[in-house]
PyMOL commands that place a pseudoatom at each C-alpha (Angstrom):
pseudoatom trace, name=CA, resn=UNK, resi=1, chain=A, elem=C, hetatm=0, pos=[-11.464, -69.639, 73.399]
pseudoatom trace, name=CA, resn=UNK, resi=2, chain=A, elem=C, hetatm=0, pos=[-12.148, -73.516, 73.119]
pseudoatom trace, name=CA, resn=UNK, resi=3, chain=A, elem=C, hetatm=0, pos=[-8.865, -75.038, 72.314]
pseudoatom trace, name=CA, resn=UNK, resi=4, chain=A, elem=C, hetatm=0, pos=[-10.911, -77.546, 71.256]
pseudoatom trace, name=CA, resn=UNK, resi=5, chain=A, elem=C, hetatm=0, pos=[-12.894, -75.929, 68.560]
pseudoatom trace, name=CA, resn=UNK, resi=6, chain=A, elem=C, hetatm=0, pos=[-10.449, -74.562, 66.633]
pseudoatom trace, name=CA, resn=UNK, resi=7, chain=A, elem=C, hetatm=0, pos=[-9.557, -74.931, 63.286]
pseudoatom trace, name=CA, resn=UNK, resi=8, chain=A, elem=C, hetatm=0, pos=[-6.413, -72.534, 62.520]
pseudoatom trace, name=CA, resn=UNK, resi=9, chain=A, elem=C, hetatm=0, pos=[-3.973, -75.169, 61.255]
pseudoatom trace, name=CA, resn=UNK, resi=10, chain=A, elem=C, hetatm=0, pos=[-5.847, -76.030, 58.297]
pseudoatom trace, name=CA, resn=UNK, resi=11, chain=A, elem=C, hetatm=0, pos=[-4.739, -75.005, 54.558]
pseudoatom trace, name=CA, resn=UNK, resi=12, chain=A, elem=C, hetatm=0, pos=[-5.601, -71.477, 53.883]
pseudoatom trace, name=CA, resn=UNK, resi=13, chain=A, elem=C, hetatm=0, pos=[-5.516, -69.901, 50.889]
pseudoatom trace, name=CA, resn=UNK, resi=14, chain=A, elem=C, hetatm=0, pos=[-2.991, -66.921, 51.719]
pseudoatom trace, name=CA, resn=UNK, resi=15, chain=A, elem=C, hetatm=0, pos=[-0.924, -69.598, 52.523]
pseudoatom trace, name=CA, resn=UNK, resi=16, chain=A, elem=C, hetatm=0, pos=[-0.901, -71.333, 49.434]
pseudoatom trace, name=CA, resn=UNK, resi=17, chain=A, elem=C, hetatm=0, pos=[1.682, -68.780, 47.452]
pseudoatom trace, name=CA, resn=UNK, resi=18, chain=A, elem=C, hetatm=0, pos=[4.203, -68.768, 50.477]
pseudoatom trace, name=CA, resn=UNK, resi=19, chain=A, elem=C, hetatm=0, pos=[6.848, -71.861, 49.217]
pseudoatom trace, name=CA, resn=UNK, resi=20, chain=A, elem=C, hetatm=0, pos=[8.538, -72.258, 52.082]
pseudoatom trace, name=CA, resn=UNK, resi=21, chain=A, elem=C, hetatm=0, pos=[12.202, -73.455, 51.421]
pseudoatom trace, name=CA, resn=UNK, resi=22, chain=A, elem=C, hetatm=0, pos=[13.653, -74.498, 54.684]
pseudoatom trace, name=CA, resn=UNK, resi=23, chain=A, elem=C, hetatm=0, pos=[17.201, -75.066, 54.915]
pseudoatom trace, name=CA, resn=UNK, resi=24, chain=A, elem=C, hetatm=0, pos=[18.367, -78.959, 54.770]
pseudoatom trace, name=CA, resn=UNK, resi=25, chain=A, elem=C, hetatm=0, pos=[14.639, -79.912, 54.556]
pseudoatom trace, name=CA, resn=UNK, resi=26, chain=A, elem=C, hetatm=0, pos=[14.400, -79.959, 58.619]
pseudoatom trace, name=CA, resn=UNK, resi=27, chain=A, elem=C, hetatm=0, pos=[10.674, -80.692, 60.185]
pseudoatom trace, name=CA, resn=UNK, resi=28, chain=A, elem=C, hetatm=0, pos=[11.747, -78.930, 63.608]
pseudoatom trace, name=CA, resn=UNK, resi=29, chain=A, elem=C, hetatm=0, pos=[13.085, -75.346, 64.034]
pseudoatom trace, name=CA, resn=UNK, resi=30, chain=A, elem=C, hetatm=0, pos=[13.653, -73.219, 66.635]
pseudoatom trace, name=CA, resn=UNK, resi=31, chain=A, elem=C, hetatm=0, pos=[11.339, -69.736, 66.268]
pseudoatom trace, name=CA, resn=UNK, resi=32, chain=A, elem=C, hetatm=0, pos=[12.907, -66.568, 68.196]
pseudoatom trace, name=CA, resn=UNK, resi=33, chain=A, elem=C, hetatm=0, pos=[9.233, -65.447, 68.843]
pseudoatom trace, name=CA, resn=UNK, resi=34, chain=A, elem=C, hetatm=0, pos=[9.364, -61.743, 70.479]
pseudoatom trace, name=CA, resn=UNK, resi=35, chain=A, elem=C, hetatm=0, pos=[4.946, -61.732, 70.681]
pseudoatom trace, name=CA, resn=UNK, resi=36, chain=A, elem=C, hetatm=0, pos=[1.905, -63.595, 69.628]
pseudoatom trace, name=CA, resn=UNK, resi=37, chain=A, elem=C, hetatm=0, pos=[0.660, -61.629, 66.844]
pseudoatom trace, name=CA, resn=UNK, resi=38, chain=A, elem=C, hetatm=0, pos=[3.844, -61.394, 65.610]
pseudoatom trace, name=CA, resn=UNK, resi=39, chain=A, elem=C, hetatm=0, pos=[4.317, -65.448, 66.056]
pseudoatom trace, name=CA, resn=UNK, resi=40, chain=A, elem=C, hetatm=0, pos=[0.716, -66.407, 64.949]
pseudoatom trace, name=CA, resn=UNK, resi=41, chain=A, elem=C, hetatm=0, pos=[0.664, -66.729, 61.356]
pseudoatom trace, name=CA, resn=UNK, resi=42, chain=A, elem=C, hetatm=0, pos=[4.163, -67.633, 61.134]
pseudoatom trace, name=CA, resn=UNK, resi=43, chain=A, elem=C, hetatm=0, pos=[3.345, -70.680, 63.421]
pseudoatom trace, name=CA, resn=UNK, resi=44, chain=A, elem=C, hetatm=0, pos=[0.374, -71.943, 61.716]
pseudoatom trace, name=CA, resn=UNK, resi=45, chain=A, elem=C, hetatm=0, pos=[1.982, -71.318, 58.169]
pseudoatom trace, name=CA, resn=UNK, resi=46, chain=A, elem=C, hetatm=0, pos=[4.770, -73.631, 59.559]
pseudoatom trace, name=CA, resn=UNK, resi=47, chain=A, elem=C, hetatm=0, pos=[2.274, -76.142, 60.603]
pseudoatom trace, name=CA, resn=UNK, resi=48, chain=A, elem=C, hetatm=0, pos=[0.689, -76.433, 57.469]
pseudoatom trace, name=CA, resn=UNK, resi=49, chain=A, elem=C, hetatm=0, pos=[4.219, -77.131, 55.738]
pseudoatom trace, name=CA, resn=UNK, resi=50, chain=A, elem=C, hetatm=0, pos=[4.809, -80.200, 58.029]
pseudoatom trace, name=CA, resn=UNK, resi=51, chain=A, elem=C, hetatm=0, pos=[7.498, -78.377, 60.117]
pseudoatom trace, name=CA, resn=UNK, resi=52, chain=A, elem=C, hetatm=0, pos=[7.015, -78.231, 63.700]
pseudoatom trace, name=CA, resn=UNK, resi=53, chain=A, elem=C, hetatm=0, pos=[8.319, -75.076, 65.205]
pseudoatom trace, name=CA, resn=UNK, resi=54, chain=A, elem=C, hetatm=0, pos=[9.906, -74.623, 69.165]
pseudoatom trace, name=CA, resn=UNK, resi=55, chain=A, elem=C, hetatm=0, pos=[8.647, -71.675, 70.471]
pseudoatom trace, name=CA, resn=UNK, resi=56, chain=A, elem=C, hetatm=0, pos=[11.857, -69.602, 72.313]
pseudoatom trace, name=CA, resn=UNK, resi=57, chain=A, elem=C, hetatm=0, pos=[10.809, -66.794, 74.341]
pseudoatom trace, name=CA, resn=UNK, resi=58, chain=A, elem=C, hetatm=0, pos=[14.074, -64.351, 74.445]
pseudoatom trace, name=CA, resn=UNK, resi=59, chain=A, elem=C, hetatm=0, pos=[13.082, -60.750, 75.066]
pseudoatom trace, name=CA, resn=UNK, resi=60, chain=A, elem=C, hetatm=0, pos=[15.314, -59.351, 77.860]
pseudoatom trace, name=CA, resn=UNK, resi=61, chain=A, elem=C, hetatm=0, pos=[14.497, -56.145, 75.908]
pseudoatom trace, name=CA, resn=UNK, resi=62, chain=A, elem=C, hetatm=0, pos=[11.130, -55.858, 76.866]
pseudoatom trace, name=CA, resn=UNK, resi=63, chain=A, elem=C, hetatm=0, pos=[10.358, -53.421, 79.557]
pseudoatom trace, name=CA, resn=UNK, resi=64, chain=A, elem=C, hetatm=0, pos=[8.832, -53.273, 82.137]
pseudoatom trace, name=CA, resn=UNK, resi=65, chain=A, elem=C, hetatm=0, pos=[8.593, -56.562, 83.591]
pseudoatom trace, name=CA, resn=UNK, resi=66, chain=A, elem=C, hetatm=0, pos=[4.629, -56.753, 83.563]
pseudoatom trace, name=CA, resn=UNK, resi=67, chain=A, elem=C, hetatm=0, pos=[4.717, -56.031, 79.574]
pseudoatom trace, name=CA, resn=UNK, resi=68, chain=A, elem=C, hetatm=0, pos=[7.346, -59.112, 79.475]
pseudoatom trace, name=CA, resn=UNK, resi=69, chain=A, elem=C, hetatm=0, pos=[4.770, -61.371, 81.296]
pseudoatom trace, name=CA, resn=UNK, resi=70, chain=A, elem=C, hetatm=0, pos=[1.666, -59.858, 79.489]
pseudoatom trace, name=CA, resn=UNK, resi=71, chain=A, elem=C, hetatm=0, pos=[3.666, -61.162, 76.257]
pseudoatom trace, name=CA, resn=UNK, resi=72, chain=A, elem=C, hetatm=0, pos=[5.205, -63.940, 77.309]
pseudoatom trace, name=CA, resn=UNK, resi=73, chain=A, elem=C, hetatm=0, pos=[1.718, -65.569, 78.726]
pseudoatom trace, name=CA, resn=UNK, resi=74, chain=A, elem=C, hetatm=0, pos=[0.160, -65.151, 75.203]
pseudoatom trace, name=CA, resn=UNK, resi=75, chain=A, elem=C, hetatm=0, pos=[2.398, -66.682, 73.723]
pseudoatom trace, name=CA, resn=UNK, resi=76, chain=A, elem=C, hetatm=0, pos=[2.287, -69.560, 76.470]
pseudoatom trace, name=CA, resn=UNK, resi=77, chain=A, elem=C, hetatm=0, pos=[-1.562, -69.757, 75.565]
pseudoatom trace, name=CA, resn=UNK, resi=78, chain=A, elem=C, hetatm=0, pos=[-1.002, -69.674, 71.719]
pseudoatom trace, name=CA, resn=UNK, resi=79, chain=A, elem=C, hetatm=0, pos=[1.539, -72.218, 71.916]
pseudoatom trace, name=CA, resn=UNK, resi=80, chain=A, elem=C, hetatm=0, pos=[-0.620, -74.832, 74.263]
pseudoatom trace, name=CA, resn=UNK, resi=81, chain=A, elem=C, hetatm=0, pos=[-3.555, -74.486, 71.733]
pseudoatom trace, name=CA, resn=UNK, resi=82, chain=A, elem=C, hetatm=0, pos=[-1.715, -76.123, 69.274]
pseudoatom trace, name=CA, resn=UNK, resi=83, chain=A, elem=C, hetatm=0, pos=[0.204, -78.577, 71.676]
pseudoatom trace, name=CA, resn=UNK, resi=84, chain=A, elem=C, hetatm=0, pos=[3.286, -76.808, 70.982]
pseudoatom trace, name=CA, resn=UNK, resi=85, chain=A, elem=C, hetatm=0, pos=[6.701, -76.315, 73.432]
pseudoatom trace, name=CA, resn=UNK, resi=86, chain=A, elem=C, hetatm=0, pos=[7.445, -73.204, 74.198]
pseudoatom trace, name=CA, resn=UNK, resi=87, chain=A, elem=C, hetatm=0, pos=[10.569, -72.159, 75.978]
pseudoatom trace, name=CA, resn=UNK, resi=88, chain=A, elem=C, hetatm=0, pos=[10.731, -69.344, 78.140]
pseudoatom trace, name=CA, resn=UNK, resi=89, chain=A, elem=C, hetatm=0, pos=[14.477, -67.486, 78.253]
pseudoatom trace, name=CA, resn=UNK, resi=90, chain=A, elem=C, hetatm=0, pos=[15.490, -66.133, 81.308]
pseudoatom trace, name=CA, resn=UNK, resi=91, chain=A, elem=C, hetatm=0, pos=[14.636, -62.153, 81.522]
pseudoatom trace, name=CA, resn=UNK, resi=92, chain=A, elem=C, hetatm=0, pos=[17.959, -60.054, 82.364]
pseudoatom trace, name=CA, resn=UNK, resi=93, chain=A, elem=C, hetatm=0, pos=[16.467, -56.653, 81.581]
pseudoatom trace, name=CA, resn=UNK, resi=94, chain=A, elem=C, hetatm=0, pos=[19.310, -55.047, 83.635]
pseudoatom trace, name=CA, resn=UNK, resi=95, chain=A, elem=C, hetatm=0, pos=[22.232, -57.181, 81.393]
pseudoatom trace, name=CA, resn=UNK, resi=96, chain=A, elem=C, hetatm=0, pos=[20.530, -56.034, 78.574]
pseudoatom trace, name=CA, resn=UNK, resi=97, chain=A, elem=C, hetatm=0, pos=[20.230, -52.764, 79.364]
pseudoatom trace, name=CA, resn=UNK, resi=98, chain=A, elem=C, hetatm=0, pos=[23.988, -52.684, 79.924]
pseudoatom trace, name=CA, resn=UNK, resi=99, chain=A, elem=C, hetatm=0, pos=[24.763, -53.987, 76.724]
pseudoatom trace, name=CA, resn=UNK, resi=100, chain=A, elem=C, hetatm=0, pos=[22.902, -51.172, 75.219]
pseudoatom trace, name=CA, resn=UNK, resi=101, chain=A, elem=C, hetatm=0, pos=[24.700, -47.903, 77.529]
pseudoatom trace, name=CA, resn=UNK, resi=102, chain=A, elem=C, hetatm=0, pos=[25.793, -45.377, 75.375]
pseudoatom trace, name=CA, resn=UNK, resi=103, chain=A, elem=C, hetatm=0, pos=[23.048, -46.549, 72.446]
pseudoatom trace, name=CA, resn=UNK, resi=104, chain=A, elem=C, hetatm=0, pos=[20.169, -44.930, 74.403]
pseudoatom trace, name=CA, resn=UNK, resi=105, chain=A, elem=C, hetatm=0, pos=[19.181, -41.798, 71.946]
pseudoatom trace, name=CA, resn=UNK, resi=106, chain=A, elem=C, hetatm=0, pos=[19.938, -44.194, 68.585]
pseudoatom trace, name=CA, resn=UNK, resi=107, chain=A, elem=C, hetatm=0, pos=[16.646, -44.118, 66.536]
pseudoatom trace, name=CA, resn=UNK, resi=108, chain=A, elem=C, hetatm=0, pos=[14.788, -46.974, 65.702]
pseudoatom trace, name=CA, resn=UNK, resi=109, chain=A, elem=C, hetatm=0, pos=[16.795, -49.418, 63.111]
pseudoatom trace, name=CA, resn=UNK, resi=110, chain=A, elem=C, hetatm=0, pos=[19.721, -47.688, 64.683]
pseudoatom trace, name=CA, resn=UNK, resi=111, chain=A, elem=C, hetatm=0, pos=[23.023, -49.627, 66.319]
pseudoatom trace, name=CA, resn=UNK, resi=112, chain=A, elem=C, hetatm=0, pos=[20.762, -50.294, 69.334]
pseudoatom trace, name=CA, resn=UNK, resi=113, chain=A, elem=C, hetatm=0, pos=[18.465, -52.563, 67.517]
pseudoatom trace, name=CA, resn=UNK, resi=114, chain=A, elem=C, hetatm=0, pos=[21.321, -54.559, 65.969]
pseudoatom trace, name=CA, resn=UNK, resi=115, chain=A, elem=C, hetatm=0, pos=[23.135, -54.983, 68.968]
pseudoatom trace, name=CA, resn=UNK, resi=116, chain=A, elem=C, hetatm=0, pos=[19.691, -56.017, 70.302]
pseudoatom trace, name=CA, resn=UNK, resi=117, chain=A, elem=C, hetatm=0, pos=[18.975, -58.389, 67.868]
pseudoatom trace, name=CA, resn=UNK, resi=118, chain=A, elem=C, hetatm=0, pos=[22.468, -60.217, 67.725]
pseudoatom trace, name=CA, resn=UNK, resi=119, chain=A, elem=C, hetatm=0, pos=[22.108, -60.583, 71.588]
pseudoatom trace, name=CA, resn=UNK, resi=120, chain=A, elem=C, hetatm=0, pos=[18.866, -62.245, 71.074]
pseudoatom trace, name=CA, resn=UNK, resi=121, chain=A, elem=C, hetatm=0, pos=[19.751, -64.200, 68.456]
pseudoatom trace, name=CA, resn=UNK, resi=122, chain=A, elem=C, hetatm=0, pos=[22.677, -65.585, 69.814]
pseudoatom trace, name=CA, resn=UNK, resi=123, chain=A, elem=C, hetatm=0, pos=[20.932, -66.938, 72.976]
pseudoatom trace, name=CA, resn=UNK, resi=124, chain=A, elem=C, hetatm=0, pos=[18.746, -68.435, 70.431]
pseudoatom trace, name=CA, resn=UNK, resi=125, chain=A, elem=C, hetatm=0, pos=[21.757, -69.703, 68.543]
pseudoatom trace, name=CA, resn=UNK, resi=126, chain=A, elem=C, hetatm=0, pos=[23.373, -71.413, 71.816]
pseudoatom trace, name=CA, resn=UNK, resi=127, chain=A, elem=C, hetatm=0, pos=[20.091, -72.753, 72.660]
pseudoatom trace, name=CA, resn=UNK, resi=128, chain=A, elem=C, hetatm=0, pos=[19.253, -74.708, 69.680]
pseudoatom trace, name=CA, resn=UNK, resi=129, chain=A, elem=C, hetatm=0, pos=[23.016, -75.789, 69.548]
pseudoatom trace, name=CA, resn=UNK, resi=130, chain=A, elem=C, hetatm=0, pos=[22.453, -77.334, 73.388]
pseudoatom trace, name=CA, resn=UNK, resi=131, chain=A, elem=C, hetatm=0, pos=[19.339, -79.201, 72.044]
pseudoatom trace, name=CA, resn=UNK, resi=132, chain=A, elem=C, hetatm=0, pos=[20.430, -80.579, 68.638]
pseudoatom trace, name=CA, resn=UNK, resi=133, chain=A, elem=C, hetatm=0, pos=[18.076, -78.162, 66.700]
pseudoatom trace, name=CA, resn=UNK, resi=134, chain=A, elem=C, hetatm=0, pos=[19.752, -77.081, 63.473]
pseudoatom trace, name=CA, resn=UNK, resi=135, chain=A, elem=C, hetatm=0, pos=[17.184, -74.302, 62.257]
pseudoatom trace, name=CA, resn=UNK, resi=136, chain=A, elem=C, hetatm=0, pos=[16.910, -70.799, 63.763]
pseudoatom trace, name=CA, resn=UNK, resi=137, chain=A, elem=C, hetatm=0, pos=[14.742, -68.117, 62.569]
pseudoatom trace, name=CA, resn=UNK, resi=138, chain=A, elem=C, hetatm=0, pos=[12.684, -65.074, 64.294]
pseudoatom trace, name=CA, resn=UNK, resi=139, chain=A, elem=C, hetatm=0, pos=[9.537, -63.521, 64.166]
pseudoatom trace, name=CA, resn=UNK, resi=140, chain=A, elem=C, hetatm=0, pos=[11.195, -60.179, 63.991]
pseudoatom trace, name=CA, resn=UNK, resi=141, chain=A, elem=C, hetatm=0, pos=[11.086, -60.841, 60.411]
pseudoatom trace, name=CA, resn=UNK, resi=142, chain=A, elem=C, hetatm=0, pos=[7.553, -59.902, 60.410]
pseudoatom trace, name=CA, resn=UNK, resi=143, chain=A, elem=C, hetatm=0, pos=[7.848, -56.540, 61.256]
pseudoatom trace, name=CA, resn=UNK, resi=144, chain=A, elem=C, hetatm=0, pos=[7.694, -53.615, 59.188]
pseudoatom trace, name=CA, resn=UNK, resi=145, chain=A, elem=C, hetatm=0, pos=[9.130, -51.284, 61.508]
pseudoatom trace, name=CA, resn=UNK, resi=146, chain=A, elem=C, hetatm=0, pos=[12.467, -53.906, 61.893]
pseudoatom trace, name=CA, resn=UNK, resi=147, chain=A, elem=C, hetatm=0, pos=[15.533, -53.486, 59.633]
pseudoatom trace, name=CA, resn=UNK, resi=148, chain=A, elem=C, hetatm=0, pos=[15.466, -57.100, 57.586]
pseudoatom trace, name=CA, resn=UNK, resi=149, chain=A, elem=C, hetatm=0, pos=[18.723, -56.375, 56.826]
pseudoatom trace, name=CA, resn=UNK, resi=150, chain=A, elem=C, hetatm=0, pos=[19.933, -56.098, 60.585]
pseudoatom trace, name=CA, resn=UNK, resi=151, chain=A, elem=C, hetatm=0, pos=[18.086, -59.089, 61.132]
pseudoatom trace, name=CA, resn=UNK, resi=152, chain=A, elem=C, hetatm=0, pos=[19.366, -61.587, 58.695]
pseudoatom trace, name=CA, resn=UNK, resi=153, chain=A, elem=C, hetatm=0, pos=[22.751, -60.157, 59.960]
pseudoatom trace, name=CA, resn=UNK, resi=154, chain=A, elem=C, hetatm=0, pos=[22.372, -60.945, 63.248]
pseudoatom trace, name=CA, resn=UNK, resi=155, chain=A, elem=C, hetatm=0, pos=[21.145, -63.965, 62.994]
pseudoatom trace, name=CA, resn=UNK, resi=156, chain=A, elem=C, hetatm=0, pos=[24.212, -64.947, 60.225]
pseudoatom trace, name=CA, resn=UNK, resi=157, chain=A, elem=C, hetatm=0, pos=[26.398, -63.574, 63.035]
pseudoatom trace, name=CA, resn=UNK, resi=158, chain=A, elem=C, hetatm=0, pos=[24.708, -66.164, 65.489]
pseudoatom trace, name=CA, resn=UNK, resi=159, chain=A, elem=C, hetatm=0, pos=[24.560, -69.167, 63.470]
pseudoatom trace, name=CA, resn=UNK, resi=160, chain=A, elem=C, hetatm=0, pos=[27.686, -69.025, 62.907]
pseudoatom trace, name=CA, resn=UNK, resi=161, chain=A, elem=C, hetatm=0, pos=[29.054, -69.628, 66.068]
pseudoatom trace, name=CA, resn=UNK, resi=162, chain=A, elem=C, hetatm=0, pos=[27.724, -73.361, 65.642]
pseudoatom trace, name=CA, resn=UNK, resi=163, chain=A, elem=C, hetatm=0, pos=[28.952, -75.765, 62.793]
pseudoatom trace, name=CA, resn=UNK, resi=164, chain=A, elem=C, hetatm=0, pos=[25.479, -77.364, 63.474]
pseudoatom trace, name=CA, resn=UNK, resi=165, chain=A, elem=C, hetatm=0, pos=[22.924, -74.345, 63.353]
pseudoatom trace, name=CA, resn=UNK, resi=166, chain=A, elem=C, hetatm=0, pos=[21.654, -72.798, 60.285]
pseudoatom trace, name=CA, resn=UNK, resi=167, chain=A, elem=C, hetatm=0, pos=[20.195, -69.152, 60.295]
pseudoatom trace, name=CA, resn=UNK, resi=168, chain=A, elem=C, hetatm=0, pos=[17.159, -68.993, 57.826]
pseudoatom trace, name=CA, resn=UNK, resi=169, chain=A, elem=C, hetatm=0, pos=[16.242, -66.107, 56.317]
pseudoatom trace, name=CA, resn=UNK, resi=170, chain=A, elem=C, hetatm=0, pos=[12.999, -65.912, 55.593]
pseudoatom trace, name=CA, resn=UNK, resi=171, chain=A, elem=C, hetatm=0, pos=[11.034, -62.863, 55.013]
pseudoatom trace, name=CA, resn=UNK, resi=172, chain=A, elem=C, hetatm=0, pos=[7.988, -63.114, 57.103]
pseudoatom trace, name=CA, resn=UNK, resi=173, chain=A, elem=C, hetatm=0, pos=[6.312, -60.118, 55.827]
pseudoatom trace, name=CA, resn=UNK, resi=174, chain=A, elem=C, hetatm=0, pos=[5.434, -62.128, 52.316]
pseudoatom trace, name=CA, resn=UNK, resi=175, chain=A, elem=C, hetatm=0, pos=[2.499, -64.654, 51.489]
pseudoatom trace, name=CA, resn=UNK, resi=176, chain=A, elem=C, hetatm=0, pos=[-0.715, -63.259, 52.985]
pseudoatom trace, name=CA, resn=UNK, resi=177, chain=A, elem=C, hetatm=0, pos=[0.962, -63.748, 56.535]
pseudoatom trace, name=CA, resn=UNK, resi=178, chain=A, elem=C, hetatm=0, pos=[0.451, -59.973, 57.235]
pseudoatom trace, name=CA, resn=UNK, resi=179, chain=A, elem=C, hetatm=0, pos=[-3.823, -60.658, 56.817]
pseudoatom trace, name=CA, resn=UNK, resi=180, chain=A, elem=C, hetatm=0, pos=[-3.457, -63.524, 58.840]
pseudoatom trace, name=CA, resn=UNK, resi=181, chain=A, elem=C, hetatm=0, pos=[-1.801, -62.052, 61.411]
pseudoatom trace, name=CA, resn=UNK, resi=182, chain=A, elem=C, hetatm=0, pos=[-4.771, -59.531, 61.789]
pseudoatom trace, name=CA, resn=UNK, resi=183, chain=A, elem=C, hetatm=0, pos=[-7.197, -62.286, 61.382]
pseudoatom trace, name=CA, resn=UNK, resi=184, chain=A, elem=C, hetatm=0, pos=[-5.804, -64.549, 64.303]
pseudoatom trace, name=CA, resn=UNK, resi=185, chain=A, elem=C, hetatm=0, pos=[-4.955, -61.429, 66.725]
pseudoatom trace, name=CA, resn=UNK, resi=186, chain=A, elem=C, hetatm=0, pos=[-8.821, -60.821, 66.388]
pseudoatom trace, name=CA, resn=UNK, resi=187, chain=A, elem=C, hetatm=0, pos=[-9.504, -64.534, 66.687]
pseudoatom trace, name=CA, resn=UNK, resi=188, chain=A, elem=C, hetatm=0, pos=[-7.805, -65.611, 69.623]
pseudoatom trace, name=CA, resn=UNK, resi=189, chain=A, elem=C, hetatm=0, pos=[-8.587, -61.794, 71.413]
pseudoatom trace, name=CA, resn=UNK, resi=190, chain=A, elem=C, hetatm=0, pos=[-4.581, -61.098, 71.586]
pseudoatom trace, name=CA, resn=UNK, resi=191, chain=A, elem=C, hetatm=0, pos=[-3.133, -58.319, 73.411]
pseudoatom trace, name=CA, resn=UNK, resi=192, chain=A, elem=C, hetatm=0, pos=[-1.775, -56.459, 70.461]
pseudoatom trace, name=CA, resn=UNK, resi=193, chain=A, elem=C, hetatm=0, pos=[0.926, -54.118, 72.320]
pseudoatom trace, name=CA, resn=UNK, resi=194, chain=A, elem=C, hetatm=0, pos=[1.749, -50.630, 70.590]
pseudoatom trace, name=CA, resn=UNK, resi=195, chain=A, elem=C, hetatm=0, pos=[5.522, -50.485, 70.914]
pseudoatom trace, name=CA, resn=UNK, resi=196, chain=A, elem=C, hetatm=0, pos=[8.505, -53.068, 70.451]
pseudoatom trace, name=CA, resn=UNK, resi=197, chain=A, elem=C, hetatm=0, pos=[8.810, -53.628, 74.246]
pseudoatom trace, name=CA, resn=UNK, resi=198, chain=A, elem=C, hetatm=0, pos=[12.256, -51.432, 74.367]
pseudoatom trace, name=CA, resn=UNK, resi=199, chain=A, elem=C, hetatm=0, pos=[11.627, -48.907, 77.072]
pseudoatom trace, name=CA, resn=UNK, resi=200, chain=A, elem=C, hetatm=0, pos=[13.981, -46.298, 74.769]
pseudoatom trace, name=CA, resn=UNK, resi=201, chain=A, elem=C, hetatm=0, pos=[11.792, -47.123, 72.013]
pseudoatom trace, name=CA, resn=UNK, resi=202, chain=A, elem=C, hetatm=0, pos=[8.782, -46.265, 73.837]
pseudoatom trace, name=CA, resn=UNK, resi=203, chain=A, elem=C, hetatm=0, pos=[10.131, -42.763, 75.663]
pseudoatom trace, name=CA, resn=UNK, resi=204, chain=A, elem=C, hetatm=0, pos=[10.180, -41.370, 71.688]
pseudoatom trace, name=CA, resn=UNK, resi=205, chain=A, elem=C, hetatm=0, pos=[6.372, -42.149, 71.127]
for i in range(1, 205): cmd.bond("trace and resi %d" % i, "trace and resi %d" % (i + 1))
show_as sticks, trace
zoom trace
């Protein structure tokens, strides 16, 4: 594609009946992103309300490696279209994995995701503490096959670690960001993977 030519951060009509309400009326947040169709509309629909999001790569979950940098990368080339920073966590698959022994046969929106998703979100918590960014939310919010609910309590948990980090729950499922998403995987030719990246997750498909 020719970064160039285009024209995704523009005002779109599906857009127009998402009010975003960001907490403390910040311009600069720090977005857990776990893909790029996942992070794609979100992005842009941030753009287009003046707030500039970090992009912060945290998926130790992801397995195997090669899936992890298959991800990872696309989000990379997302992110420089737009001239954005994107911040690339350190993968500890096998630290993750321990954290998650004895959760191995939970089903999906089961203790294992919830453990997974305060893990995340708490490196993402520490991260934007370290930088003086006092916003956190995730594109895990996106998902329909995600627990909202273990979500938003994760991230409560991590925030509030931090007097100066706020976790903001947004639902990113609302306000015609689900038909973008489809419209910008298909635009920018993303890799659109089939499974959450959790190698337990996958052995049940």
């Amino acid at each position: 594609m020719n970064i160039e030519s285009h024209k995704s951060v523009k005002s779109i009509s599906t857009h127009s009946r998402l009010k975003l309400d960001v907490p403390g009326g910040v311009k600069k947040v720090l977005l857990h992103t776990c893909c790029a169709p996942c992070s794609s509309a979100i992005v842009e629909c941030l753009m287009e309300h003046g707030v500039t999001p970090v992009i912060f790569y945290c998926n130790p979950n992801i397995y195997p490696e090669k899936e992890y940098l298959i991800r990872k990368n696309e989000c990379t080339r997302y992110a420089s279209s737009l001239g954005l920073e994107i911040v690339d966590d350190d993968y500890d698959h096998e630290t993750w994995k321990t954290a998650m022994s004895g959760m191995e046969d939970e089903p999906e929106r089961g203790a294992r995701c919830l453990k997974c998703f305060k893990l995340r979100l708490m490196r993402t918590a520490a991260y934007a503490h370290d930088r003086g960014i006092r916003v956190i939310t995730s594109t895990l919010a996106s998902s329909r096959w995600k627990s909202l609910d273990q979500i938003h309590e994760a991230g409560r948990l991590a925030a509030s670690a931090y007097d100066d980090v706020t976790y903001w729950e947004q639902n990113w499922r609302k306000g015609g960001l689900q038909q973008r998403r489809c419209e910008l995987i298909k635009e920018y030719g993303f890799y659109n993977q089939l499974y959450c990246g959790c190698e337990f997750s996958m052995s049940k498909k």
